[in-house]
PyMOL Python script that loads the backbone (N, CA, C, O; Angstrom):
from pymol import cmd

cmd.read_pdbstr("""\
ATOM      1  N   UNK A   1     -48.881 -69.278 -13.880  1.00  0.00           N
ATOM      2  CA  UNK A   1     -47.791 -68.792 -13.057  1.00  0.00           C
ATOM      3  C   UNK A   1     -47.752 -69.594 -11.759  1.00  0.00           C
ATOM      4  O   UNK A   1     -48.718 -70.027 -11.130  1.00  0.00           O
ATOM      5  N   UNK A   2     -46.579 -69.699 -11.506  1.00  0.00           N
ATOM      6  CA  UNK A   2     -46.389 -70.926 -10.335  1.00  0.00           C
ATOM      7  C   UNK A   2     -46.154 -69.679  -9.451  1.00  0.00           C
ATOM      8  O   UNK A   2     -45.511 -68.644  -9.625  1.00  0.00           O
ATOM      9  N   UNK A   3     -47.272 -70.384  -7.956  1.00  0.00           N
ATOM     10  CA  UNK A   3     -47.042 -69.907  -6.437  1.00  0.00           C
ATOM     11  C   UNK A   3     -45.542 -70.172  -5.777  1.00  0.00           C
ATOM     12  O   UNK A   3     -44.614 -70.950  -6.000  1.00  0.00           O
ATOM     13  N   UNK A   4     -45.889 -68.820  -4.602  1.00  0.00           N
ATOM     14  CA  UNK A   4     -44.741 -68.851  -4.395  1.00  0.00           C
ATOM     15  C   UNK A   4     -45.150 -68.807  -2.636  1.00  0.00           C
ATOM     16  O   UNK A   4     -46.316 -68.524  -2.364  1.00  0.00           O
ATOM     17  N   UNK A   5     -44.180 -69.086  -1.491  1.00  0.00           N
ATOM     18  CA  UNK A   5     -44.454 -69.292  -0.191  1.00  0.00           C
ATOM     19  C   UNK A   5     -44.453 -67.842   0.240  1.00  0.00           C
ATOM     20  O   UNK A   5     -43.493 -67.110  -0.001  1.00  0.00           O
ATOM     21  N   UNK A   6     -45.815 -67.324   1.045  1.00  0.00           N
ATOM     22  CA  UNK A   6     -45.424 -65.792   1.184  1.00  0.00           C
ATOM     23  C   UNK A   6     -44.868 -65.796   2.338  1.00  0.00           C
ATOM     24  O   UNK A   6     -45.120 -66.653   3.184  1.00  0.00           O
ATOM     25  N   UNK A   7     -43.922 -64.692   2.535  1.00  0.00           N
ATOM     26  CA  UNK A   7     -43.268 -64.272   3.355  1.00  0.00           C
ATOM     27  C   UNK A   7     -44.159 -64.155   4.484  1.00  0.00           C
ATOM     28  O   UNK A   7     -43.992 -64.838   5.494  1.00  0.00           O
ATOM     29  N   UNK A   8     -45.279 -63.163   4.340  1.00  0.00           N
ATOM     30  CA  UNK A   8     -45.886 -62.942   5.780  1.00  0.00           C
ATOM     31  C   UNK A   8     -46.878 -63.912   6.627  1.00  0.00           C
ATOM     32  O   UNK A   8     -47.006 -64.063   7.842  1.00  0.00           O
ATOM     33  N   UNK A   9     -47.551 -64.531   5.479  1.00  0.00           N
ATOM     34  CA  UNK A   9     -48.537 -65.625   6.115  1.00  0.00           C
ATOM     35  C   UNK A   9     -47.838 -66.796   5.760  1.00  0.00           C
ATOM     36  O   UNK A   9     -47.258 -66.860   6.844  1.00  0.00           O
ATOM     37  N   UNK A  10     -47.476 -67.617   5.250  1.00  0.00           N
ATOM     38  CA  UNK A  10     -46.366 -68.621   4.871  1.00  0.00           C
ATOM     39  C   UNK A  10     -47.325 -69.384   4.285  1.00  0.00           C
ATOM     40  O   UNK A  10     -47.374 -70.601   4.463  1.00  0.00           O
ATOM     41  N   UNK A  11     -48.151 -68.743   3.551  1.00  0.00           N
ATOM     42  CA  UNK A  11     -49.015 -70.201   2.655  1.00  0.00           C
ATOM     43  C   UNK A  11     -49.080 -69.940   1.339  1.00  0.00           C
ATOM     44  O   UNK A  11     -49.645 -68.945   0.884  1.00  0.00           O
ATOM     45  N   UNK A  12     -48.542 -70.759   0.697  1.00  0.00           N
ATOM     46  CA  UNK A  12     -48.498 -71.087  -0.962  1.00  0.00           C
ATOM     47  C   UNK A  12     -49.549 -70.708  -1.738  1.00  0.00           C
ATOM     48  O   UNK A  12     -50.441 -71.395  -2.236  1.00  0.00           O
ATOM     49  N   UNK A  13     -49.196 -68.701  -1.821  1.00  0.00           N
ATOM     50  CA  UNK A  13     -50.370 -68.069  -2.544  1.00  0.00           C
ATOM     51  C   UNK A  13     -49.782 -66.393  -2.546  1.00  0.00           C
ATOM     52  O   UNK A  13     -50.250 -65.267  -2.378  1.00  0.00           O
ATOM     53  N   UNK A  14     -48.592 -66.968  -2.819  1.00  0.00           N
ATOM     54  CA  UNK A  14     -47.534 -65.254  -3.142  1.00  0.00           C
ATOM     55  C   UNK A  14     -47.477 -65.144  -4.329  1.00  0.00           C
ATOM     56  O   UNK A  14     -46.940 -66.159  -4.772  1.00  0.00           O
ATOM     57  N   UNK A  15     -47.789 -64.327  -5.263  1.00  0.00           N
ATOM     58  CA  UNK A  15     -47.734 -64.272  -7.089  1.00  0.00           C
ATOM     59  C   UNK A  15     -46.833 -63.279  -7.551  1.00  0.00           C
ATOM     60  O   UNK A  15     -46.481 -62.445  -6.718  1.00  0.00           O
ATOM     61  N   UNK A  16     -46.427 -63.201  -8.600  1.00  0.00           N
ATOM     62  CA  UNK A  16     -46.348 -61.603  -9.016  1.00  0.00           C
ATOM     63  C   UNK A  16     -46.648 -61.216 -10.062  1.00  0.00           C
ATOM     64  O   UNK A  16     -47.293 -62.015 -10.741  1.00  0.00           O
ATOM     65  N   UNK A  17     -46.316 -59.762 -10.716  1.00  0.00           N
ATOM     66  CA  UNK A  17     -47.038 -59.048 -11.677  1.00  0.00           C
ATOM     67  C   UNK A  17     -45.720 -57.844 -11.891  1.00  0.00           C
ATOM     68  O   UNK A  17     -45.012 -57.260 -11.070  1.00  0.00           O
ATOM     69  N   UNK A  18     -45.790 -57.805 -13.386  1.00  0.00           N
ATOM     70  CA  UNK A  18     -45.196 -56.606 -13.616  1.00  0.00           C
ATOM     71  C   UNK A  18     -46.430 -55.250 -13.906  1.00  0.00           C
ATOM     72  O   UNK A  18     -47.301 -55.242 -14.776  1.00  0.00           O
ATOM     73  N   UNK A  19     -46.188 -54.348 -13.031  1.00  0.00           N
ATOM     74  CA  UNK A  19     -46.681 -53.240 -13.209  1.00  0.00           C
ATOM     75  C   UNK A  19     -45.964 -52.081 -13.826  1.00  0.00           C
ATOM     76  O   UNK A  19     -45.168 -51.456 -13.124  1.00  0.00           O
ATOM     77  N   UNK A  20     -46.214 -51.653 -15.350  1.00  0.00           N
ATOM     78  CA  UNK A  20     -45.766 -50.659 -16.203  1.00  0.00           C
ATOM     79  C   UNK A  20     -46.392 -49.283 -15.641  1.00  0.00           C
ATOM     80  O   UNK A  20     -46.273 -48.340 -16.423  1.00  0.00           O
ATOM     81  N   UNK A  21     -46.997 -49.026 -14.499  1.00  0.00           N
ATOM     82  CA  UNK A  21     -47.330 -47.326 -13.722  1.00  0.00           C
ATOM     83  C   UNK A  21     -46.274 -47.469 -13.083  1.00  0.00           C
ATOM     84  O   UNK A  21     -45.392 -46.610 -13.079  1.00  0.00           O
ATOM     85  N   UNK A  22     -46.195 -48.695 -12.377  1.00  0.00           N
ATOM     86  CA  UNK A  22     -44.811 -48.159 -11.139  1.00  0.00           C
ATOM     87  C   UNK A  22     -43.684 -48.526 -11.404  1.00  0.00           C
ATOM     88  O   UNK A  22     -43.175 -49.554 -10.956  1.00  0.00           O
ATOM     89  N   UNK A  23     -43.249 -47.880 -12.024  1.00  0.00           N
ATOM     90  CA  UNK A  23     -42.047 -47.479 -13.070  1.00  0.00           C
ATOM     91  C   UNK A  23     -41.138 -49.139 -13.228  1.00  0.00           C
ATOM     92  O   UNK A  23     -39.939 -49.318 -13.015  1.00  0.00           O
ATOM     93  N   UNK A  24     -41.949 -49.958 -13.571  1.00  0.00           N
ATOM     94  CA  UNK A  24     -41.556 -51.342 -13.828  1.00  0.00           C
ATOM     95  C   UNK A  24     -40.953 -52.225 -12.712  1.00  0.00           C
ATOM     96  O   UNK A  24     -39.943 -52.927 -12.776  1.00  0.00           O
ATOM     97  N   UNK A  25     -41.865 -52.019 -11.590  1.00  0.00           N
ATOM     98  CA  UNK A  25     -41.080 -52.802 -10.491  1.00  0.00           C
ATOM     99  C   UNK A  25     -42.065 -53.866 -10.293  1.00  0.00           C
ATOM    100  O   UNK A  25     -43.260 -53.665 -10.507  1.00  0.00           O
ATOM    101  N   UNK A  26     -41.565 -55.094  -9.855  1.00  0.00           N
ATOM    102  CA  UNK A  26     -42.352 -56.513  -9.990  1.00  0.00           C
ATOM    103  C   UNK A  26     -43.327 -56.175  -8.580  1.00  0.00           C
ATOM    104  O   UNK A  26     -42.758 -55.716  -7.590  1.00  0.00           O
ATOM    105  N   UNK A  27     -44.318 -56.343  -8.562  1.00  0.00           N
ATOM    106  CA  UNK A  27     -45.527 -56.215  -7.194  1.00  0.00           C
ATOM    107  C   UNK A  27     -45.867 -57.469  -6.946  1.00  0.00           C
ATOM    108  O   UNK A  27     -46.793 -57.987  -7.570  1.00  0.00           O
ATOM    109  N   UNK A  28     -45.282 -58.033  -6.152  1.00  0.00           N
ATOM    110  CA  UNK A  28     -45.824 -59.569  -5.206  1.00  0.00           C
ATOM    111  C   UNK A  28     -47.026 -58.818  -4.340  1.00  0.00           C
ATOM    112  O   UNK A  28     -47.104 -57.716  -3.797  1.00  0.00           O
ATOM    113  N   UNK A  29     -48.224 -60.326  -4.521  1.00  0.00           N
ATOM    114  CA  UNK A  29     -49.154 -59.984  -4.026  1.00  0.00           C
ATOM    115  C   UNK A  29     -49.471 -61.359  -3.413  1.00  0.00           C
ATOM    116  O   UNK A  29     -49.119 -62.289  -4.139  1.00  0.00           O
ATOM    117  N   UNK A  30     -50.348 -61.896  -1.659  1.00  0.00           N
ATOM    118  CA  UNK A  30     -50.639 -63.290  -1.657  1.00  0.00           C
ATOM    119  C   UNK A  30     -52.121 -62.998  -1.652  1.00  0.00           C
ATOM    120  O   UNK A  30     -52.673 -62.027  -1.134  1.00  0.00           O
ATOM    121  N   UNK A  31     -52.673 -63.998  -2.314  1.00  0.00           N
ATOM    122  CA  UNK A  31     -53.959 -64.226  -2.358  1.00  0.00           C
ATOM    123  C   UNK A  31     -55.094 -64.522  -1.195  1.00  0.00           C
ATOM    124  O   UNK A  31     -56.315 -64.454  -1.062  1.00  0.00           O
ATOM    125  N   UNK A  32     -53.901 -64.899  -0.425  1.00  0.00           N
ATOM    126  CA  UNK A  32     -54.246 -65.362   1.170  1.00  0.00           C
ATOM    127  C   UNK A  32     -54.702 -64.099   2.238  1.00  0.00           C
ATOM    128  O   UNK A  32     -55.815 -63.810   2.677  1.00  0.00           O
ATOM    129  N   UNK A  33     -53.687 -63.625   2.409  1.00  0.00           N
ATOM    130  CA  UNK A  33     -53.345 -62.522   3.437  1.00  0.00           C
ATOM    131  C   UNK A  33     -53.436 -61.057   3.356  1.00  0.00           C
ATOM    132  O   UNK A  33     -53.517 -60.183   4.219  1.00  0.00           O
ATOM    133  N   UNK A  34     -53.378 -61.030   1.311  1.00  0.00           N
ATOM    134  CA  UNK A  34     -53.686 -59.414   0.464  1.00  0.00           C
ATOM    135  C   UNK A  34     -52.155 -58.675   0.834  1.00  0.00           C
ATOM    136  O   UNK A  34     -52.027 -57.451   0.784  1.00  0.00           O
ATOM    137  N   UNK A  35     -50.952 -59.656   1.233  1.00  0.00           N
ATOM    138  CA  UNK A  35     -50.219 -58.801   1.770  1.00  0.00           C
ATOM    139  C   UNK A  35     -49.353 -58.548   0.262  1.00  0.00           C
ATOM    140  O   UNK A  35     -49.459 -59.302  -0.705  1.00  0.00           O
ATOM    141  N   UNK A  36     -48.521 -57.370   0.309  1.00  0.00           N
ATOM    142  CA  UNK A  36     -48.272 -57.019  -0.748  1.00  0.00           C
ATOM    143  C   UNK A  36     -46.914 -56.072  -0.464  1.00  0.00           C
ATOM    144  O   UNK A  36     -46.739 -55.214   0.401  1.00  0.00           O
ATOM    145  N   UNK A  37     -45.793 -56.677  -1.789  1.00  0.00           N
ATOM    146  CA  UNK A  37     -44.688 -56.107  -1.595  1.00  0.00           C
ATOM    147  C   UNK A  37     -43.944 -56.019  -2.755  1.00  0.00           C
ATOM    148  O   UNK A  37     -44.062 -56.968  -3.531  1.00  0.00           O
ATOM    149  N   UNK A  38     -42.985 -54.843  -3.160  1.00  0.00           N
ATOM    150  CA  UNK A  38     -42.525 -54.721  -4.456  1.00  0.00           C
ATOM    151  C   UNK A  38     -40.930 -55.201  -4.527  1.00  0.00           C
ATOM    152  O   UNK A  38     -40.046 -55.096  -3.677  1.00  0.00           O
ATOM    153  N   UNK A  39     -40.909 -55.649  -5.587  1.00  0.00           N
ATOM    154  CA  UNK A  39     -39.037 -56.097  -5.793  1.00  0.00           C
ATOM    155  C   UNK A  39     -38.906 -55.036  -7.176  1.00  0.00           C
ATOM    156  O   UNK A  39     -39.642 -54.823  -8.139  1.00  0.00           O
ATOM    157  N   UNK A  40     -37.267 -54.378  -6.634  1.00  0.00           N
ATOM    158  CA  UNK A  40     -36.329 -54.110  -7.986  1.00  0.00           C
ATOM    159  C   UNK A  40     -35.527 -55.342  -8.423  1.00  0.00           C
ATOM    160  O   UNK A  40     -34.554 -55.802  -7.825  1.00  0.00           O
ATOM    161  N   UNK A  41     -36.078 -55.810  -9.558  1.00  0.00           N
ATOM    162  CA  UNK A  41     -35.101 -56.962  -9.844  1.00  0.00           C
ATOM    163  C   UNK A  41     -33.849 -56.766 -10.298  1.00  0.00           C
ATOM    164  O   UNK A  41     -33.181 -57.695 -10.753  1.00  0.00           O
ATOM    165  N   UNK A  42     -33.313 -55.243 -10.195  1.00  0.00           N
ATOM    166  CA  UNK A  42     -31.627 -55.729 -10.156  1.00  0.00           C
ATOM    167  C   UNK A  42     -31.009 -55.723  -9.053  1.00  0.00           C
ATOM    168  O   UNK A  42     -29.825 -55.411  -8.918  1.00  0.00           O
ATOM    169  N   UNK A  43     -32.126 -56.234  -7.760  1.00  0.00           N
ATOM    170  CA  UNK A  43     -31.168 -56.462  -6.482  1.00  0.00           C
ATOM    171  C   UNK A  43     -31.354 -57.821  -5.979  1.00  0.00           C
ATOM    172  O   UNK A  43     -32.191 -58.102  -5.121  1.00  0.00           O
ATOM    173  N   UNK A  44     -30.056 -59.196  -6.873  1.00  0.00           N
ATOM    174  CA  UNK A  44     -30.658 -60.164  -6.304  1.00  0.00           C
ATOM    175  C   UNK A  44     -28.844 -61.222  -5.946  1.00  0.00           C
ATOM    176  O   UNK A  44     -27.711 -61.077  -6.405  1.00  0.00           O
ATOM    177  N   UNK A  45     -29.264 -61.905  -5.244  1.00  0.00           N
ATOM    178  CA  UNK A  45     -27.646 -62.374  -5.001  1.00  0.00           C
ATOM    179  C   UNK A  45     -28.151 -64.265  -4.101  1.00  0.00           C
ATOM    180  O   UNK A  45     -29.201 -64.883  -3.924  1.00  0.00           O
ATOM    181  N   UNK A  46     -27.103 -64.428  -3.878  1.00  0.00           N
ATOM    182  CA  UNK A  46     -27.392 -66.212  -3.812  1.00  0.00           C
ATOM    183  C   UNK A  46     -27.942 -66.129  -2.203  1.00  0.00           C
ATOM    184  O   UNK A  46     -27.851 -65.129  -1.491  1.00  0.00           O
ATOM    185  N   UNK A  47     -28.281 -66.872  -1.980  1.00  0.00           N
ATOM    186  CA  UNK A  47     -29.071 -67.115  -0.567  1.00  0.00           C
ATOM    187  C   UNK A  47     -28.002 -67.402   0.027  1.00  0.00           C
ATOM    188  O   UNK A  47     -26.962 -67.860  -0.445  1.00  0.00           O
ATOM    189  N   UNK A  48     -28.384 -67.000   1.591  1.00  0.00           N
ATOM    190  CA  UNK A  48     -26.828 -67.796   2.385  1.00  0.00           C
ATOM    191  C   UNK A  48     -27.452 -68.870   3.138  1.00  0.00           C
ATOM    192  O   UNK A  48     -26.925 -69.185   4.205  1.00  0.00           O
ATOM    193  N   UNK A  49     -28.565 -69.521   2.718  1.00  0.00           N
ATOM    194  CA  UNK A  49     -28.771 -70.517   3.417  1.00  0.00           C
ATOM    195  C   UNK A  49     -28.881 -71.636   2.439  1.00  0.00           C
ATOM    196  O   UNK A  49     -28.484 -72.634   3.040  1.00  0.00           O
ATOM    197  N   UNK A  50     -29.262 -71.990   1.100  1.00  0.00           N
ATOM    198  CA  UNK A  50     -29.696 -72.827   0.372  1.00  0.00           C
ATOM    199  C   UNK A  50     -28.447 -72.546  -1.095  1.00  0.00           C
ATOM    200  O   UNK A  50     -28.167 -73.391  -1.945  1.00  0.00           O
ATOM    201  N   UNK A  51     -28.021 -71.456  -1.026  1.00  0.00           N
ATOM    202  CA  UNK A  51     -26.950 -71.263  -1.991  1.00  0.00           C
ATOM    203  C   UNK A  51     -27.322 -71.030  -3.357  1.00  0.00           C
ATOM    204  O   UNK A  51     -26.614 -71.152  -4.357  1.00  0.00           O
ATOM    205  N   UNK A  52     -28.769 -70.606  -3.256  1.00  0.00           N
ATOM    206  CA  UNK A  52     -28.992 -70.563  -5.238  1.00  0.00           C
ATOM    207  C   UNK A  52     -29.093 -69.382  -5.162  1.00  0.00           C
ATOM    208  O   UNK A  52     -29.351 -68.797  -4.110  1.00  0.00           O
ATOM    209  N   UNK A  53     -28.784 -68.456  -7.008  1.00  0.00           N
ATOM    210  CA  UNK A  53     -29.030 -67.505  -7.157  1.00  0.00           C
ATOM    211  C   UNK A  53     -31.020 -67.307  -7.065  1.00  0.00           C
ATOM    212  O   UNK A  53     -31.774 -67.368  -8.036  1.00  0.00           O
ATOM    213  N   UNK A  54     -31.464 -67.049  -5.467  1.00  0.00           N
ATOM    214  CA  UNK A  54     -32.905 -67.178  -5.833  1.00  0.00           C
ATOM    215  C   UNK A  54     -33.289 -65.817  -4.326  1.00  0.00           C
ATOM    216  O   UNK A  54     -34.375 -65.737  -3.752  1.00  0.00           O
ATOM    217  N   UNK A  55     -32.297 -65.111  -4.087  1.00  0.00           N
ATOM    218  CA  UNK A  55     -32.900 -63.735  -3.398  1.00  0.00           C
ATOM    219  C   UNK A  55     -32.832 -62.768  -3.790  1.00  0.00           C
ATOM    220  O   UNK A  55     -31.813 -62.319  -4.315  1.00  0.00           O
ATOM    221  N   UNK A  56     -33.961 -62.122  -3.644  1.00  0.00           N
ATOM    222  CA  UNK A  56     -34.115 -60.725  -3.987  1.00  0.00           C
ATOM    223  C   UNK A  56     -35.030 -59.686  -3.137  1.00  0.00           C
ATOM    224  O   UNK A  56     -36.051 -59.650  -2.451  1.00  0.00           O
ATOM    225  N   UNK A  57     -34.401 -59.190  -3.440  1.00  0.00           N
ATOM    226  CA  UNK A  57     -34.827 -57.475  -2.340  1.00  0.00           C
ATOM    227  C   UNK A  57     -36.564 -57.309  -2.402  1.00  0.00           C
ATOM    228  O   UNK A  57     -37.212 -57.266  -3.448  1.00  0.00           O
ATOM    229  N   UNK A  58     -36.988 -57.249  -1.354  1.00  0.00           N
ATOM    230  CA  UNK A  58     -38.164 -57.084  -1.250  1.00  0.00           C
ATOM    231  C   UNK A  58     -38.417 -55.951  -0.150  1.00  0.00           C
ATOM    232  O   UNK A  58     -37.832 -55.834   0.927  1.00  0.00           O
ATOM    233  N   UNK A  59     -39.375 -55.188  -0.653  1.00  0.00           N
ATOM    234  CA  UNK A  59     -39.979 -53.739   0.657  1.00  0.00           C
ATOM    235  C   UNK A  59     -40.987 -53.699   0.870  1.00  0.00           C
ATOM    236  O   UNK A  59     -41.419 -53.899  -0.265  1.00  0.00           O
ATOM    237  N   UNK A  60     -42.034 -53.563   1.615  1.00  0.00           N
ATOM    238  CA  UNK A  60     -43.570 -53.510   1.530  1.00  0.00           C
ATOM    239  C   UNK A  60     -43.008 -51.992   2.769  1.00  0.00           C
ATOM    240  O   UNK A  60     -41.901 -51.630   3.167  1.00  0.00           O
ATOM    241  N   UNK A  61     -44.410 -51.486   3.012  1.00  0.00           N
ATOM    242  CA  UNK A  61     -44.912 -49.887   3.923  1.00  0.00           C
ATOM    243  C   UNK A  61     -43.779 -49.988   5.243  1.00  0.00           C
ATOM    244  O   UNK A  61     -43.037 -49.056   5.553  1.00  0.00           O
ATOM    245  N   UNK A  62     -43.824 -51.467   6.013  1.00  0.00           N
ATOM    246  CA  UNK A  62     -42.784 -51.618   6.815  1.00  0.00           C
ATOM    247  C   UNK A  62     -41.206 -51.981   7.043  1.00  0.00           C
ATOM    248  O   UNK A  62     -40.640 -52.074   8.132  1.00  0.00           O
ATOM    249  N   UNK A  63     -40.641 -52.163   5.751  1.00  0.00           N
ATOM    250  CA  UNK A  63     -39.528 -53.228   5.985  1.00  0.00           C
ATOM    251  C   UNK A  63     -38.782 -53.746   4.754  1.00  0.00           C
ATOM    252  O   UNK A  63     -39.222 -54.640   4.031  1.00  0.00           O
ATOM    253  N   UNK A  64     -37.752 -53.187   4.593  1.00  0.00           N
ATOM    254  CA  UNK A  64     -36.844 -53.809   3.155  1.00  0.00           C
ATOM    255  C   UNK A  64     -36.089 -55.106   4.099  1.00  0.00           C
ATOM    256  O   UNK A  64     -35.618 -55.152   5.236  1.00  0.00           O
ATOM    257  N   UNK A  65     -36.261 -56.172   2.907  1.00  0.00           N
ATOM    258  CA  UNK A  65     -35.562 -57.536   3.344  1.00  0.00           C
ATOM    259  C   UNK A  65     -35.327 -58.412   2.188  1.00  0.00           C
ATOM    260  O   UNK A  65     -36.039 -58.536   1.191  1.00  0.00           O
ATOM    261  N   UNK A  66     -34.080 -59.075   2.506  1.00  0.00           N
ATOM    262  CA  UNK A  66     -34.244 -60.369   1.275  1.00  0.00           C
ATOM    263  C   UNK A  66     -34.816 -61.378   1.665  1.00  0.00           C
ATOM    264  O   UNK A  66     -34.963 -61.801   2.812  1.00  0.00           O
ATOM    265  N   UNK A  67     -35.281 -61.936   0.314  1.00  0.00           N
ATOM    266  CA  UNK A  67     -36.630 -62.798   0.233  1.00  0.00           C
ATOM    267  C   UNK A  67     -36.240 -64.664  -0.793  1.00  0.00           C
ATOM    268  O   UNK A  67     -36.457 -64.685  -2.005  1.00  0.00           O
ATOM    269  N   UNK A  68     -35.899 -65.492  -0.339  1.00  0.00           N
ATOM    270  CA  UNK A  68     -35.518 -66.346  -1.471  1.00  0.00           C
ATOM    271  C   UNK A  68     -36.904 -67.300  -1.610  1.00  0.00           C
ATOM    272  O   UNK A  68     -37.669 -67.905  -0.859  1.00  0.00           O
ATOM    273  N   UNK A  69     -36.740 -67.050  -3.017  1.00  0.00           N
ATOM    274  CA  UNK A  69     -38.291 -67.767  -3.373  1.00  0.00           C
ATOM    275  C   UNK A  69     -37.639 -69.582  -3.264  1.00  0.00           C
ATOM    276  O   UNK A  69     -38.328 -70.548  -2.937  1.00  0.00           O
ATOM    277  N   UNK A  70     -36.468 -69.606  -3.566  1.00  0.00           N
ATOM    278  CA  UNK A  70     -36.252 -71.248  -3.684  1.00  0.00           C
ATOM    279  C   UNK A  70     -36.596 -71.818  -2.330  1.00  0.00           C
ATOM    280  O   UNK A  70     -37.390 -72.746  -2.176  1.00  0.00           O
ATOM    281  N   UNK A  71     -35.674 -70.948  -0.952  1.00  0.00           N
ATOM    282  CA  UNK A  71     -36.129 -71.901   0.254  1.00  0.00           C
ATOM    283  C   UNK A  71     -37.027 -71.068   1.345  1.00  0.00           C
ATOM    284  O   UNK A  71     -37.101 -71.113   2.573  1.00  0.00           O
ATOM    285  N   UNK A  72     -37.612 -70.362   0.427  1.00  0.00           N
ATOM    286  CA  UNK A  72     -39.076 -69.173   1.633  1.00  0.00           C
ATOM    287  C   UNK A  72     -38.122 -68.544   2.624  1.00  0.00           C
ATOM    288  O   UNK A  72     -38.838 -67.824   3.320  1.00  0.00           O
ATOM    289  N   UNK A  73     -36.696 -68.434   3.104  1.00  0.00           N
ATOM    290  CA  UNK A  73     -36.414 -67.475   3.881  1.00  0.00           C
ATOM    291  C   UNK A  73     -36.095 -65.910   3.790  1.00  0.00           C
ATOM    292  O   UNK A  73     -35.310 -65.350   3.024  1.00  0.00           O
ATOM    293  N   UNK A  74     -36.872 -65.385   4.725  1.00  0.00           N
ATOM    294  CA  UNK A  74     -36.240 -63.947   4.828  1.00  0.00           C
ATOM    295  C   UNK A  74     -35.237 -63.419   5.747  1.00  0.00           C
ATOM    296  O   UNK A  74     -34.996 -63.963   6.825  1.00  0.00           O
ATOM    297  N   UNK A  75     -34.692 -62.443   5.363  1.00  0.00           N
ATOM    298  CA  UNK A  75     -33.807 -61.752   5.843  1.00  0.00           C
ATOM    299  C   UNK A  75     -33.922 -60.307   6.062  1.00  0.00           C
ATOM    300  O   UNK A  75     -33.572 -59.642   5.087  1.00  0.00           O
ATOM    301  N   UNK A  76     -34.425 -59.470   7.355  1.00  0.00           N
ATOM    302  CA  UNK A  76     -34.641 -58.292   7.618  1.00  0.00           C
ATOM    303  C   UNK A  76     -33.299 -57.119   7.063  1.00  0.00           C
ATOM    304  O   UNK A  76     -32.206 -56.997   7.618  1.00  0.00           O
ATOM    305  N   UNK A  77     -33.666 -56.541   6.127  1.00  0.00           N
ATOM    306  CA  UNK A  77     -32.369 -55.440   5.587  1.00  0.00           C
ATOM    307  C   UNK A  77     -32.701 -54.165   6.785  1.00  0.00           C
ATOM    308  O   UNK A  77     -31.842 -54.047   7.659  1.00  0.00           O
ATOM    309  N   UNK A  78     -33.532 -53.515   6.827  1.00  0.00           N
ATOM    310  CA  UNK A  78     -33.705 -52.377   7.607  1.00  0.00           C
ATOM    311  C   UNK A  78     -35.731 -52.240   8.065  1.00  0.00           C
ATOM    312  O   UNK A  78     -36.660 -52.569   7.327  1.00  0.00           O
ATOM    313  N   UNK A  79     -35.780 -51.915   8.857  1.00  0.00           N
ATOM    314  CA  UNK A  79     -37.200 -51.130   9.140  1.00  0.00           C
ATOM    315  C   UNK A  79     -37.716 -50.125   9.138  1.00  0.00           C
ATOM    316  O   UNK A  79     -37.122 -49.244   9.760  1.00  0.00           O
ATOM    317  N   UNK A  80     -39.096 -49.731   8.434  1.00  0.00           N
ATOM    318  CA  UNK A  80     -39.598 -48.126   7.842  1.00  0.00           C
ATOM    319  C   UNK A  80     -39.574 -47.597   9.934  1.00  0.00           C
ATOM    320  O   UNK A  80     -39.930 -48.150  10.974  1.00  0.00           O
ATOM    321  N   UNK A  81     -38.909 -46.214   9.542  1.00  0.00           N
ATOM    322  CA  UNK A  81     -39.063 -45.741  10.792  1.00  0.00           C
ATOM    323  C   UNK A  81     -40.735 -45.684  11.476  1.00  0.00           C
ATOM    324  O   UNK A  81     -41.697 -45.794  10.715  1.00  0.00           O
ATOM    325  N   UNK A  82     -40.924 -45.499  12.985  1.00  0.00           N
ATOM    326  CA  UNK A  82     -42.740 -45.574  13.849  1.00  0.00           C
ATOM    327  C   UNK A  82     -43.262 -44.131  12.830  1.00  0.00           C
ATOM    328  O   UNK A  82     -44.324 -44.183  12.209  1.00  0.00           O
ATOM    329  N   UNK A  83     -42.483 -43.065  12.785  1.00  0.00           N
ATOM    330  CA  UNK A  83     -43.242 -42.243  12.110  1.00  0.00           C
ATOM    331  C   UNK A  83     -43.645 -41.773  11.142  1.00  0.00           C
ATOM    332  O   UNK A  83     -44.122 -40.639  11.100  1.00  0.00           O
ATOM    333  N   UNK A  84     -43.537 -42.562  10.139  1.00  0.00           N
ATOM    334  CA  UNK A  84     -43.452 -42.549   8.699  1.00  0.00           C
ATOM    335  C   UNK A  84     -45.085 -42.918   7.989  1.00  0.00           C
ATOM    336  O   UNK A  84     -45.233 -42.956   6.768  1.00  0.00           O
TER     337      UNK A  84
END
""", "prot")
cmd.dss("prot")
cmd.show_as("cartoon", "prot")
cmd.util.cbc("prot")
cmd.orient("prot")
């Protein structure tokens, strides 16, 4: 399986995995940083910076955002509220 640039530490060691407990949602994990975040893959649409169909919705404990694996940028969708 080919690496991918992680979002939080930016070093070429973001993977993923389908997990059949959590009700089939893809779990990115980096090998680097342990940081870890889940995608529904029917939320994905073209990047507005590089133009390929290559973003998709990503959430970890703090923060839903799109994520394009083709050119490593993110895009902040919303933030988990301080008291949660």
């Amino acid at each position: 399986m080919a690496t991918q640039i992680c979002p939080n530490c930016k070093t070429d060691n973001f993977t993923w995995k389908i997990d059949e407990d959590e009700s089939h949602l893809t779990i990115w994990d980096c090998g680097n940083c342990n940081y870890r975040a889940f995608e529904n893959e029917s939320d994905e649409r073209n990047c507005s910076k590089c133009g390929k169909k290559a973003e998709s919705k990503l959430m970890d404990n703090k923060k839903e955002y799109w994520w394009c694996s083709n050119c490593s940028t993110t895009e902040i969708i919303k933030t988990a509220p301080n008291n949660v």
